[in-house]
BALOBA-1460 file (C-alpha; in Angstrom, 3 decimals):
// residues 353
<rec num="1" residu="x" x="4.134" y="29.534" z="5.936"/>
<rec num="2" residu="x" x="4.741" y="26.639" z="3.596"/>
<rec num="3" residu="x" x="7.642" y="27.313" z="1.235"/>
<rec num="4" residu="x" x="7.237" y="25.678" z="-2.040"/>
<rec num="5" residu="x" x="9.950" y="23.228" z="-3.559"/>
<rec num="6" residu="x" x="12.874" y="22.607" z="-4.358"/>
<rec num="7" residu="x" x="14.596" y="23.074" z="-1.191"/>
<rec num="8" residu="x" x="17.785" y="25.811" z="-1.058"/>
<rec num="9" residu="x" x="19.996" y="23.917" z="1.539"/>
<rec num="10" residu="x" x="21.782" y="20.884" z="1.182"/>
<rec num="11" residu="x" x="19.747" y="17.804" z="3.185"/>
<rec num="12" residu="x" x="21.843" y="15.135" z="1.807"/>
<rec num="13" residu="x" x="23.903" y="15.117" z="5.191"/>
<rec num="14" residu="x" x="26.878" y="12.487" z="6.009"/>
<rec num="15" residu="x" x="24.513" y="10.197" z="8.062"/>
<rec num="16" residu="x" x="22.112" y="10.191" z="4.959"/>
<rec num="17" residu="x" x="24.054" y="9.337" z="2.530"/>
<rec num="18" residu="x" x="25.148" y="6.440" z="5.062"/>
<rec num="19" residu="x" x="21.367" y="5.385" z="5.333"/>
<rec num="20" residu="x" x="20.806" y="6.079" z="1.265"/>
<rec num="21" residu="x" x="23.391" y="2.928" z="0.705"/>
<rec num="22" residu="x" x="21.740" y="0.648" z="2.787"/>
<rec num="23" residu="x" x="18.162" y="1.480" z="1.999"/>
<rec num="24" residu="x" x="18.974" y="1.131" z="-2.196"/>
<rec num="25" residu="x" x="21.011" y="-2.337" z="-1.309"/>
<rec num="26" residu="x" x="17.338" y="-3.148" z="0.538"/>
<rec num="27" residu="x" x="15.190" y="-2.097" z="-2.103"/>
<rec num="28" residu="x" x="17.615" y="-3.504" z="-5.194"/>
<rec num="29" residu="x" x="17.145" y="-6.684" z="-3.350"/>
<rec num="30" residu="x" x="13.303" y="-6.978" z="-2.910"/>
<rec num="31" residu="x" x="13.153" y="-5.568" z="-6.701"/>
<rec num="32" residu="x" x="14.777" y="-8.984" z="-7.219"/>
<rec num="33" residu="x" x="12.726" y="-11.296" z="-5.085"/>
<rec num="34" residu="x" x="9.859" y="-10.110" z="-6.675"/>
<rec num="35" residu="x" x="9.985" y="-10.857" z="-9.974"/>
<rec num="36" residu="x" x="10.683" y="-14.350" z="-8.989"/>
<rec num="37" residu="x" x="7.164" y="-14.477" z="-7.969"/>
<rec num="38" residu="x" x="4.971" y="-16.049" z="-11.429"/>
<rec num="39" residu="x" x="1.685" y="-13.875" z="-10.924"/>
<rec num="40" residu="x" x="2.233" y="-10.043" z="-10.063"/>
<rec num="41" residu="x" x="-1.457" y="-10.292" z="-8.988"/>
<rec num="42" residu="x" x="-0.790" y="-12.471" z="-6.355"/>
<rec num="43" residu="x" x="1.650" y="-9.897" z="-4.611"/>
<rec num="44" residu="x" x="-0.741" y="-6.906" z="-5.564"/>
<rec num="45" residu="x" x="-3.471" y="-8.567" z="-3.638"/>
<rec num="46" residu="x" x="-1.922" y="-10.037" z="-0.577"/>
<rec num="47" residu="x" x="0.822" y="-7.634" z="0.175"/>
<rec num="48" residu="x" x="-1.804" y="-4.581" z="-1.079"/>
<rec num="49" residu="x" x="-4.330" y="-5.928" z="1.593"/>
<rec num="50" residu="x" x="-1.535" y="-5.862" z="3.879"/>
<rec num="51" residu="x" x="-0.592" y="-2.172" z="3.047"/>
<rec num="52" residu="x" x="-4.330" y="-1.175" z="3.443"/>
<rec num="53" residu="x" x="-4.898" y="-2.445" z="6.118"/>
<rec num="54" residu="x" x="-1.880" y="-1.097" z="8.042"/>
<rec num="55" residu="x" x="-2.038" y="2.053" z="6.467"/>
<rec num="56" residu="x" x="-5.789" y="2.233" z="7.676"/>
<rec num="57" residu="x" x="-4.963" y="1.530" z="11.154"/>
<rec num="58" residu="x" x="-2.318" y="4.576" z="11.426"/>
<rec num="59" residu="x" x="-5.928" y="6.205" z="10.757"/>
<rec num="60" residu="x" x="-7.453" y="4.246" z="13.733"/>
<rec num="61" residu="x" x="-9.553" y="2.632" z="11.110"/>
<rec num="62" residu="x" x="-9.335" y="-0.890" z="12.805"/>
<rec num="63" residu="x" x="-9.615" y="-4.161" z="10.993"/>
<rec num="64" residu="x" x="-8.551" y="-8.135" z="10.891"/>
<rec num="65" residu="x" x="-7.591" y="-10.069" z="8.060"/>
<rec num="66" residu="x" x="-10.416" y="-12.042" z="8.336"/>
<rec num="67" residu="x" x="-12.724" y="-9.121" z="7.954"/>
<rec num="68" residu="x" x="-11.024" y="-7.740" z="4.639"/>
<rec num="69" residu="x" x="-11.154" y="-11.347" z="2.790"/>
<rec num="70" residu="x" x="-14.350" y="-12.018" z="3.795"/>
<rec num="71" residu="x" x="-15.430" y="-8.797" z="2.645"/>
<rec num="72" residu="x" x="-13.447" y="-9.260" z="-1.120"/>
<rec num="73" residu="x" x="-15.397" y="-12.193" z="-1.012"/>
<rec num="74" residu="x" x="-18.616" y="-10.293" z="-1.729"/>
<rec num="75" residu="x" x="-20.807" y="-12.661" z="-0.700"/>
<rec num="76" residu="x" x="-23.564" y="-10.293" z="0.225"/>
<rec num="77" residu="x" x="-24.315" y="-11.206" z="3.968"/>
<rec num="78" residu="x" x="-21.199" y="-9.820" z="5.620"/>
<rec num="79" residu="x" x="-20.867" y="-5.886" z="6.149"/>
<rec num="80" residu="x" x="-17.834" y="-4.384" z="8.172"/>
<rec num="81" residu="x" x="-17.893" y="-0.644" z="7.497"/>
<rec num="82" residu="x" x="-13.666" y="-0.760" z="8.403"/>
<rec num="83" residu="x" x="-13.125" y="-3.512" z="6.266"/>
<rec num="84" residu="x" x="-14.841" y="-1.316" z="3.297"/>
<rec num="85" residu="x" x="-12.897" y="1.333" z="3.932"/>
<rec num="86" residu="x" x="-9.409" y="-0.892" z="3.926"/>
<rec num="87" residu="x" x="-10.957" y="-2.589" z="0.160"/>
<rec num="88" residu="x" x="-11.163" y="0.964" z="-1.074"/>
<rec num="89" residu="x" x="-7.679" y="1.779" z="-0.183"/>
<rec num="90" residu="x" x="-6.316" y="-1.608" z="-2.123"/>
<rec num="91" residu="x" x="-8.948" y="-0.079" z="-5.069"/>
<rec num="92" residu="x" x="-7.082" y="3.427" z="-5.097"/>
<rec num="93" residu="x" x="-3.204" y="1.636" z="-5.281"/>
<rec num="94" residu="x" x="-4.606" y="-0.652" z="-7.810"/>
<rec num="95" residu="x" x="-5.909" y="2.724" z="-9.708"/>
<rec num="96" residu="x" x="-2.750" y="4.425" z="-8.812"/>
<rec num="97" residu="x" x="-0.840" y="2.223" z="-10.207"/>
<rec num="98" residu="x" x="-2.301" y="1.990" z="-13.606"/>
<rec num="99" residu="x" x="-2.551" y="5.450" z="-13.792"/>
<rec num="100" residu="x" x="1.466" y="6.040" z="-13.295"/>
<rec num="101" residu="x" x="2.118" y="2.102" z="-15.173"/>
<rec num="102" residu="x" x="1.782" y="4.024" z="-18.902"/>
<rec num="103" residu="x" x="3.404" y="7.425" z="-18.774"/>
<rec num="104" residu="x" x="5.611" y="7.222" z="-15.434"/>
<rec num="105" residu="x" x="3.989" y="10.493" z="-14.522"/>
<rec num="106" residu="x" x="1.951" y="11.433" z="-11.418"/>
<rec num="107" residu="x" x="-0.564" y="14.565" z="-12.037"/>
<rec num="108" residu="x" x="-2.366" y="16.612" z="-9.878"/>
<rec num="109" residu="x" x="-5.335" y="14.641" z="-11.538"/>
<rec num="110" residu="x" x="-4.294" y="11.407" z="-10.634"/>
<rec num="111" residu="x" x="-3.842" y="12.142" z="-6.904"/>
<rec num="112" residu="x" x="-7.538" y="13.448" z="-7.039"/>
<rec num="113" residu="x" x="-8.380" y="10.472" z="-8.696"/>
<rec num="114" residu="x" x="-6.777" y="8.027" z="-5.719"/>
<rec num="115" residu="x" x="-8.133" y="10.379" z="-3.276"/>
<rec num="116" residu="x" x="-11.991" y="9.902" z="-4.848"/>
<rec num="117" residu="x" x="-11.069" y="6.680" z="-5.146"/>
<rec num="118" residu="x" x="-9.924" y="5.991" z="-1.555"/>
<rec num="119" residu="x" x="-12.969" y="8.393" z="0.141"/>
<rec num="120" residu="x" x="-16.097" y="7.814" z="-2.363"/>
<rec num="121" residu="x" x="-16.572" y="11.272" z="-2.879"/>
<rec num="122" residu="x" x="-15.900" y="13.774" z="-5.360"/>
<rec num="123" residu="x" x="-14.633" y="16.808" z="-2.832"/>
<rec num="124" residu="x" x="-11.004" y="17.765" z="-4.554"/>
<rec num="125" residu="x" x="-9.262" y="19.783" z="-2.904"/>
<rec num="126" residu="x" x="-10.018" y="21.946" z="0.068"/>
<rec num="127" residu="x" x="-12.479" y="25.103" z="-0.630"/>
<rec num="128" residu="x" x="-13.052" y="25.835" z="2.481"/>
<rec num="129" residu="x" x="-11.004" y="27.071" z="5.522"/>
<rec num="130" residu="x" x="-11.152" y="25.265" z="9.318"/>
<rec num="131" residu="x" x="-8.775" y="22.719" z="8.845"/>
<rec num="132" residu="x" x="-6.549" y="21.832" z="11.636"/>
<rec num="133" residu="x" x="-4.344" y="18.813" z="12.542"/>
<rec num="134" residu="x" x="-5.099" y="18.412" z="16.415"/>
<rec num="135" residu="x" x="-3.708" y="16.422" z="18.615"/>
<rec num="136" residu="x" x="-5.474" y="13.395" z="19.576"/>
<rec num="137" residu="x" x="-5.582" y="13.257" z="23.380"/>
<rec num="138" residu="x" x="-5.668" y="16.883" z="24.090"/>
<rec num="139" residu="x" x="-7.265" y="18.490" z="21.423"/>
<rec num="140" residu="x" x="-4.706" y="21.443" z="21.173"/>
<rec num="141" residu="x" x="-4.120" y="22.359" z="17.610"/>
<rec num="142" residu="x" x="-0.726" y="21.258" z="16.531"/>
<rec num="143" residu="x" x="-0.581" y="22.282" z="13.032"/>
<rec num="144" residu="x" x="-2.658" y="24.771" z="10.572"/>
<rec num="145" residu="x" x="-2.082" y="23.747" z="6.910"/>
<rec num="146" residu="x" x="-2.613" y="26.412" z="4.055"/>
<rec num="147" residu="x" x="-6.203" y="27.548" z="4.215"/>
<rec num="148" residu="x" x="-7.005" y="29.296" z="1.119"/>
<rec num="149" residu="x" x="-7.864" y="27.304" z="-1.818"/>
<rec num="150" residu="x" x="-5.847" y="29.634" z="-4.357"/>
<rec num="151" residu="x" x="-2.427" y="28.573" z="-2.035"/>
<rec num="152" residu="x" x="-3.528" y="24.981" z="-2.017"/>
<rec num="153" residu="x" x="-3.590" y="25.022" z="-5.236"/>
<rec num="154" residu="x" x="-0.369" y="26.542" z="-5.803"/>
<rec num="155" residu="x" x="1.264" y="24.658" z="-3.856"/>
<rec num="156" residu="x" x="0.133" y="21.428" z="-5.678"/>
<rec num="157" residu="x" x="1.032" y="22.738" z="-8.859"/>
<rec num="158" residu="x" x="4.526" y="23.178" z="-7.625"/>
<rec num="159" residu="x" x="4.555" y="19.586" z="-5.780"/>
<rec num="160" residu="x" x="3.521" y="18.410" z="-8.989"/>
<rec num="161" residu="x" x="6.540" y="19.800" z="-10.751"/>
<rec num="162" residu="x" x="9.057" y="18.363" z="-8.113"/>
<rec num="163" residu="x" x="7.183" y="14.649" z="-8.478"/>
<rec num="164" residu="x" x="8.188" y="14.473" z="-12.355"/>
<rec num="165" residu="x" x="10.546" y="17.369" z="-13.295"/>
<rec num="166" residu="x" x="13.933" y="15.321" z="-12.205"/>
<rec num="167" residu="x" x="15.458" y="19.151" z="-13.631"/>
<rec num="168" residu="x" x="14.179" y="20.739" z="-10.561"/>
<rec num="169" residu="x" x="16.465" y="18.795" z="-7.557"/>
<rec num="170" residu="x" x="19.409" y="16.384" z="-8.072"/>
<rec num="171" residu="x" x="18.734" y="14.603" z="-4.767"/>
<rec num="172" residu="x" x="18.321" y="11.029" z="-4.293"/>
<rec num="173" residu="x" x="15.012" y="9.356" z="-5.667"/>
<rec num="174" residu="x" x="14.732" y="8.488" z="-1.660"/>
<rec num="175" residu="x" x="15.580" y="12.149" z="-0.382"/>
<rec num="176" residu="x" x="12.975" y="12.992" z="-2.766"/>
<rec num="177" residu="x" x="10.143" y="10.668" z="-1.775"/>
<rec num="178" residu="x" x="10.717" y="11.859" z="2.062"/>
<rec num="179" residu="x" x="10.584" y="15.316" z="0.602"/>
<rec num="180" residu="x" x="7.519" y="14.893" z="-1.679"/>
<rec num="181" residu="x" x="5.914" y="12.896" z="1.780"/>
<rec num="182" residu="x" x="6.367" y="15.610" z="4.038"/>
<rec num="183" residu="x" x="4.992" y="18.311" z="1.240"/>
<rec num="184" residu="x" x="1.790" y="16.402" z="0.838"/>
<rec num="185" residu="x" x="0.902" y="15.740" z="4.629"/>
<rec num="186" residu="x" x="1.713" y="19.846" z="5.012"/>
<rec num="187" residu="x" x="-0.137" y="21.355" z="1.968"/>
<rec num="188" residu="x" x="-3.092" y="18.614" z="3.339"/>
<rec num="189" residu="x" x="-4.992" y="19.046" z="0.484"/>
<rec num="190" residu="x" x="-8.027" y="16.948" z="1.375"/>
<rec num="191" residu="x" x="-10.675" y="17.178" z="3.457"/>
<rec num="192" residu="x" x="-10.140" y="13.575" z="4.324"/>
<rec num="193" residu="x" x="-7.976" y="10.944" z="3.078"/>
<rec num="194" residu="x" x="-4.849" y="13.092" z="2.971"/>
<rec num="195" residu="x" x="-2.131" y="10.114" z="5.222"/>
<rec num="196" residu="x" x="-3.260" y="7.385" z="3.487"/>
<rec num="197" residu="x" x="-3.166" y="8.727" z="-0.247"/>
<rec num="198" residu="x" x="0.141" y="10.343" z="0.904"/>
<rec num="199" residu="x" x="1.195" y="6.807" z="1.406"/>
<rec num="200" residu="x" x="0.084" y="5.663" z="-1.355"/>
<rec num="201" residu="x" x="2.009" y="8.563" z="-3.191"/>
<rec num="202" residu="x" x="5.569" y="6.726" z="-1.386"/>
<rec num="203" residu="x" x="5.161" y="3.796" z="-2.698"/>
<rec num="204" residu="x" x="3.987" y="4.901" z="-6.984"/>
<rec num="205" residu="x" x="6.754" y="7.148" z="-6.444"/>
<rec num="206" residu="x" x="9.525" y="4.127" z="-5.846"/>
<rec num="207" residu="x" x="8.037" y="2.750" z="-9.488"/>
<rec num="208" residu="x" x="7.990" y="5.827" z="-10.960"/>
<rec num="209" residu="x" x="11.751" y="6.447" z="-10.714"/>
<rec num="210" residu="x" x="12.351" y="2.096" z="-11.314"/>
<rec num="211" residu="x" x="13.458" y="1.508" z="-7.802"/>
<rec num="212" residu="x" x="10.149" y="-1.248" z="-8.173"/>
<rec num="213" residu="x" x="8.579" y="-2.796" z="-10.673"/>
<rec num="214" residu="x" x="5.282" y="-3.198" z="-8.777"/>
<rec num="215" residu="x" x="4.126" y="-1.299" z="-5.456"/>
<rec num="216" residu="x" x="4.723" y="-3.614" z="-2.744"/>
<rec num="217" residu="x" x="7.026" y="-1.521" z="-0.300"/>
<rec num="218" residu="x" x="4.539" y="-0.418" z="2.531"/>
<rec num="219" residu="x" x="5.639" y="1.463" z="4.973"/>
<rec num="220" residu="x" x="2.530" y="1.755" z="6.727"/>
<rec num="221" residu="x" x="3.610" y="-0.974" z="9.236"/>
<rec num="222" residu="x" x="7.059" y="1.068" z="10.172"/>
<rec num="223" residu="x" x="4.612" y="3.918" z="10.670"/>
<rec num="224" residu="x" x="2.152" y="2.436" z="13.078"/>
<rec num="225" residu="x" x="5.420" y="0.619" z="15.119"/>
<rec num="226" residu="x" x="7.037" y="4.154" z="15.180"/>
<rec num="227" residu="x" x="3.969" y="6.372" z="15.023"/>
<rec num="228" residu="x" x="4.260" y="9.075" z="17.823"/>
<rec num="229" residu="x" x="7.844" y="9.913" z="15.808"/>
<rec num="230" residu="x" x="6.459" y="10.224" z="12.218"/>
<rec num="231" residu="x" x="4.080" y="13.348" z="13.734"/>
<rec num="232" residu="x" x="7.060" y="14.273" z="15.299"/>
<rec num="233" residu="x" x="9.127" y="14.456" z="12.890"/>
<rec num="234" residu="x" x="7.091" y="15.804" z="10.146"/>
<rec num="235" residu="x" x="6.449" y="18.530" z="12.599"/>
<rec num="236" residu="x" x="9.795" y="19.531" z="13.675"/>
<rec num="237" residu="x" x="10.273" y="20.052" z="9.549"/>
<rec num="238" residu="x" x="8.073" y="22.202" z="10.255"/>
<rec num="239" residu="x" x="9.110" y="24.260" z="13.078"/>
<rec num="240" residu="x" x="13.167" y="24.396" z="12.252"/>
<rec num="241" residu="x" x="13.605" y="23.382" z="8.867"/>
<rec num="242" residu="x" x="15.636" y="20.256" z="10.176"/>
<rec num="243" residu="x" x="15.424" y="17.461" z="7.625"/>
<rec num="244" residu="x" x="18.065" y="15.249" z="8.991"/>
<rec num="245" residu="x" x="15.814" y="13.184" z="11.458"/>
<rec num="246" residu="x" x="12.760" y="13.214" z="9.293"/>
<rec num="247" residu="x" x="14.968" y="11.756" z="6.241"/>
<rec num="248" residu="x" x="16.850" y="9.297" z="8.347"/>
<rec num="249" residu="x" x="13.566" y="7.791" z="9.831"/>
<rec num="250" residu="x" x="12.008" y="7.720" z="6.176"/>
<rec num="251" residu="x" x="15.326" y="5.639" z="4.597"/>
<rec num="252" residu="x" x="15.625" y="3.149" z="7.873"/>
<rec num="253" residu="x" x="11.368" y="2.523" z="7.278"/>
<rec num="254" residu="x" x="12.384" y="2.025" z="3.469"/>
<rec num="255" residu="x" x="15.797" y="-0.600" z="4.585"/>
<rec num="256" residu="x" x="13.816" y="-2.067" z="6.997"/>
<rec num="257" residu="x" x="10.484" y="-3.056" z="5.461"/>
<rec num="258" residu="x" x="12.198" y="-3.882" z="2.216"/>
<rec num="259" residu="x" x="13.892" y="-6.727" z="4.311"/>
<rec num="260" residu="x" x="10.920" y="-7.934" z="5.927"/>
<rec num="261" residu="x" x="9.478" y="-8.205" z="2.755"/>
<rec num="262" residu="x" x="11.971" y="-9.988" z="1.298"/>
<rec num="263" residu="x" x="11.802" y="-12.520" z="3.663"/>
<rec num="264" residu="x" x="7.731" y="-12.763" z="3.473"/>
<rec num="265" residu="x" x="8.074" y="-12.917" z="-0.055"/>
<rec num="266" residu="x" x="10.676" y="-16.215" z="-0.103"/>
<rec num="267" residu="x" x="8.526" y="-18.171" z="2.116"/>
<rec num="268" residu="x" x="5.325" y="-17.209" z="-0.522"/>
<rec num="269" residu="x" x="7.881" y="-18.421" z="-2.900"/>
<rec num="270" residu="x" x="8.301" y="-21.338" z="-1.338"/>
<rec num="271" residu="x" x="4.789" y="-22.285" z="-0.365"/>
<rec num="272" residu="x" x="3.959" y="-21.657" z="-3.881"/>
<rec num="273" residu="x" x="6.637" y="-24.474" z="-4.907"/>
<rec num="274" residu="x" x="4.933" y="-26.615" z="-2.692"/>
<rec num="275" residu="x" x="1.579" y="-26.177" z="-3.812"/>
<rec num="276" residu="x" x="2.477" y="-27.039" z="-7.163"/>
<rec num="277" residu="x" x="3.894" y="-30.187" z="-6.506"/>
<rec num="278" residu="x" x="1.172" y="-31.488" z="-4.538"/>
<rec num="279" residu="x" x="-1.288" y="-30.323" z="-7.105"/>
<rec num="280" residu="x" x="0.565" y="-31.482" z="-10.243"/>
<rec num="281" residu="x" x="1.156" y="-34.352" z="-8.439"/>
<rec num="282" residu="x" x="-2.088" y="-35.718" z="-6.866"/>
<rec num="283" residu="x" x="-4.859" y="-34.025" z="-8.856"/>
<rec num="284" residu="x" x="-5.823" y="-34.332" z="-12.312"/>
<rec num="285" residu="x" x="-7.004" y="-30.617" z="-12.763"/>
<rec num="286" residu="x" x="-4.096" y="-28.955" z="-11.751"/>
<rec num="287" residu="x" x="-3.548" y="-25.947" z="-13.184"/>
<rec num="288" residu="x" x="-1.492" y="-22.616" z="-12.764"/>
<rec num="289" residu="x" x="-4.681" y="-21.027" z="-12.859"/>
<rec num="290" residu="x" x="-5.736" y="-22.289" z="-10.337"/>
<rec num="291" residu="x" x="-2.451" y="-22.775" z="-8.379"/>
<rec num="292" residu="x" x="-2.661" y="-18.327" z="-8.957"/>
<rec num="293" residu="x" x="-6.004" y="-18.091" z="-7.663"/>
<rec num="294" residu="x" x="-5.479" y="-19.916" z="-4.564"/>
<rec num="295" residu="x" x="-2.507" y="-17.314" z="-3.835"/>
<rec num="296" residu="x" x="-4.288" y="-14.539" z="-5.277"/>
<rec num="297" residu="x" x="-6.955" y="-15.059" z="-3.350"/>
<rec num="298" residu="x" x="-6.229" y="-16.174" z="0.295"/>
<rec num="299" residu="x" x="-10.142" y="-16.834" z="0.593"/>
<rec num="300" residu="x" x="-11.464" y="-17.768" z="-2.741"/>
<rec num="301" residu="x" x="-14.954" y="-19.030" z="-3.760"/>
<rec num="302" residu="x" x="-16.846" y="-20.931" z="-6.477"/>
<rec num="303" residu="x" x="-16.945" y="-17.705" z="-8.369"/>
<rec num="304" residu="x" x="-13.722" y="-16.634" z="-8.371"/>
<rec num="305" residu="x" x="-12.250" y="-20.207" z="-9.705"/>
<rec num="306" residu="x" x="-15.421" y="-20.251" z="-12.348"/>
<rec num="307" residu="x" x="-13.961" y="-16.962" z="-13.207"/>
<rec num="308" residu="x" x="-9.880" y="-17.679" z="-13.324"/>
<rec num="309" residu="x" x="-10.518" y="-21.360" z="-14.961"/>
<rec num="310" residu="x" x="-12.953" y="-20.088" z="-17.618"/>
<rec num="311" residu="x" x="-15.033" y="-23.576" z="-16.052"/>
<rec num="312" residu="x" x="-18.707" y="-24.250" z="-14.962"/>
<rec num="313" residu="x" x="-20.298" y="-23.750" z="-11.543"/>
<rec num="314" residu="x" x="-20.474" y="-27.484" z="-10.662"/>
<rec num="315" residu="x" x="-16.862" y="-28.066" z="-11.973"/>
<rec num="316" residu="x" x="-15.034" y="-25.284" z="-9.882"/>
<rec num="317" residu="x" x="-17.343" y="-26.726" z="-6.907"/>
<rec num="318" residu="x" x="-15.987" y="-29.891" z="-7.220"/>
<rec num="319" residu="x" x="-11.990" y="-28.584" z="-7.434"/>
<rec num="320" residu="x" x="-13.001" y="-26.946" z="-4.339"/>
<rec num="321" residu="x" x="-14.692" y="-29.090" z="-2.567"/>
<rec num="322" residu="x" x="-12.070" y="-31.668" z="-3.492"/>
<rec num="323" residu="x" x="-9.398" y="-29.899" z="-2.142"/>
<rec num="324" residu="x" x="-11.229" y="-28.825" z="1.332"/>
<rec num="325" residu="x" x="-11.982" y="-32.264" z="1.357"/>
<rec num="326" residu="x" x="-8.139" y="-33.541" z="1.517"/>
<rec num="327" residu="x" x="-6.968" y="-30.158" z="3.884"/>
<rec num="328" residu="x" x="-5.346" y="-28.692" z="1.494"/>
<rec num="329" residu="x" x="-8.416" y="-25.764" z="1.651"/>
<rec num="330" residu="x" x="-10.266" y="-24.867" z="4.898"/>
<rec num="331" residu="x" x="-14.118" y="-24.761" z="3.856"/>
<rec num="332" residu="x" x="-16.122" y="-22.405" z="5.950"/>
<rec num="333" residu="x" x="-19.587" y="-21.457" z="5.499"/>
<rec num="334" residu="x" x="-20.872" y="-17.577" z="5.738"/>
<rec num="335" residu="x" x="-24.672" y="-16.890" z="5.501"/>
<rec num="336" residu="x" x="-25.922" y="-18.942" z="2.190"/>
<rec num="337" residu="x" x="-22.477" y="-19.275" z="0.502"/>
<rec num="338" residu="x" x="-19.127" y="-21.332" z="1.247"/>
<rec num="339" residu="x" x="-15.803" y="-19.751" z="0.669"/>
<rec num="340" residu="x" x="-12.060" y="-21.571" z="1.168"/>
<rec num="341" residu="x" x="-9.272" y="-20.244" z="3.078"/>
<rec num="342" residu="x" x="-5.758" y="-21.224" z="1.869"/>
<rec num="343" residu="x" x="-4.401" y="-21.505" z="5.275"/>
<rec num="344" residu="x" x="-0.851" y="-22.032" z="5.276"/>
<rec num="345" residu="x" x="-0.747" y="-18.722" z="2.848"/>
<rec num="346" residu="x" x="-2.778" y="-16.983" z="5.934"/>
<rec num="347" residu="x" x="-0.700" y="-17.970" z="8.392"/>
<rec num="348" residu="x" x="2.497" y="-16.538" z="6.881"/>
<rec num="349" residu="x" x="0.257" y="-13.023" z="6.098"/>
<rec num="350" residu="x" x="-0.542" y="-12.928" z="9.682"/>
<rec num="351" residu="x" x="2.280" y="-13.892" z="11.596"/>
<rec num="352" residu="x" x="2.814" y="-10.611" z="12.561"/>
<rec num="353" residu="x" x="-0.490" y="-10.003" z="14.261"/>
């Protein structure tokens, strides 16, 4: 049975408070980088998309890059079911994140409100009992969450508690977010939904208690390069109340992703510097606007620099066409409409693929 929080024994072991330096030193740093960057929107969107995703594939919800901004792009004649799904997720951090943005607070509410967000649907939380996490090649049952909806209930009330009563535990903000993790993915509140708004949960956390100033640490990637461990782990929890392991893989995914995004972040930087220089320096209608929107939006379209630039149709055409024109924009075409890929941006969002 699923005890409720705070935990009685001491988790804060020798080799995690080793791993809690490095992991803060990590995540002090990338706070850094990133307000460096001159439009939060642009990290939101490209590093969000990058989250969702990732965070969509530990799902085995399977999509490209080029799916999800084609599909942002709207345009009305391109439908990938997988690249809806990953939009939706980027929809529920962006609602997350205003939600948590006023009041620092996360409420059983809120999390509904992700989860809707994320799934479409209204469900809540679990009525009814017959859920079971199974594993996926041999279809043995590996783990019954709490049925009853009463207990499920409970339980979230109490995990609710530990997310903003700092009174109840004096561990690490860190310690905690592992903690608060491996809570969520056990109570399993949801029908569906219940990994990815979990993650989502990590990262609104790390604002939360100012360890960020925006959610850009994903640690979906760490996840899907490591994923056989993360059930592992979360299950052994389970069986023998042995955080160590599960805690130490949590704070090396938190050191390790913070570095590689401080290093994708510095070359954004940089591309951005470039960017401006060739467009303040060869084209009359440079703007930051519109230096923004071309980050912002890795494919962008007539709309979207109408929209940004506050200029006519035939105007933001022309920038566009303009800039396609000299290679500084790749034009393609897609059913009726055109759209514009910034491609040296894509190139450093996919070198990992």
């Amino acid at each position: 049975m699923l005890k409720k929080l705070p935990i009685k024994q001491d988790i804060e072991t020798r080799q995690v408070l080793k791993k809690l330096a490095g992991a803060h030193r990590a995540l002090a740093e990338l706070k850094g980088i990133v307000a460096t960057i001159p439009n939060e929107n642009i990290l939101i969107n490209t590093l969000g998309l990058q989250e969702a995703k990732d965070s969509s594939a530990v799902e085995n919800i399977i999509t490209t890059h080029d799916d999800i901004y084609k599909a942002e792009l709207n345009l009305g004649t391109f439908k990938s079911l997988n690249a809806k799904e990953v939009q939706n997720y980027i929809s529920a951090l962006k609602k997350g994140f205003a939600l948590i943005s006023k009041d620092r607070i996360l409420t059983n509410r809120d999390i509904i409100s992700i989860q809707s967000e994320l799934e479409k649907n209204d469900a809540g939380f679990r009525k009814l009992p017959g859920t079971a996490l199974k594993n996926a090649i041999t279809g043995e049952t590996v783990y019954t969450p709490p049925q009853e909806y009463s207990e499920i209930l409970d339980l979230m009330s109490n995990l609710e508690q530990f997310i903003n009563d700092d009174t109840m535990s004096d561990f690490d903000p860190l310690v905690k977010m592992a903690i608060i993790h491996y809570q969520f993915e056990s109570i399993h509140p949801f029908y569906d939904g219940n990994g990815r708004t979990g993650r989502i949960i990590n990262v609104l956390y790390l604002v939360m208690k100012d360890l960020l100033n925006l959610p850009i640490l994903y640690l979906s990637r760490y996840i899907i390069l490591n994923k056989g461990m993360y059930y592992k782990l979360l299950q052994e929890v389970r069986e023998t109340g042995n955080w160590e392991n599960w805690l130490l893989y949590m704070l090396n995914a938190v050191e390790q992703i913070s570095k590689e995004t401080i290093v994708l972040i510095g070359k954004i930087r940089e591309l951005i510097f470039e960017y401006k220089n060739l467009l303040r320096n060869n084209y009359k209608f440079y703007s930051q606007d519109l230096l923004n929107n071309l980050f912002k939006h890795p494919y962008t379209k007539i709309e979207f620099i109408e929209k940004d630039l506050k200029v006519s149709r035939i105007t933001a055409a022309k920038y566009l066409n303009k800039l396609s024109k000299d290679g500084i924009l790749r034009k393609q075409k897609l059913g009726t409409g055109n759209y514009y890929i910034n491609e040296k941006l894509m190139g450093l969002l996919t070198l990992k693929e």
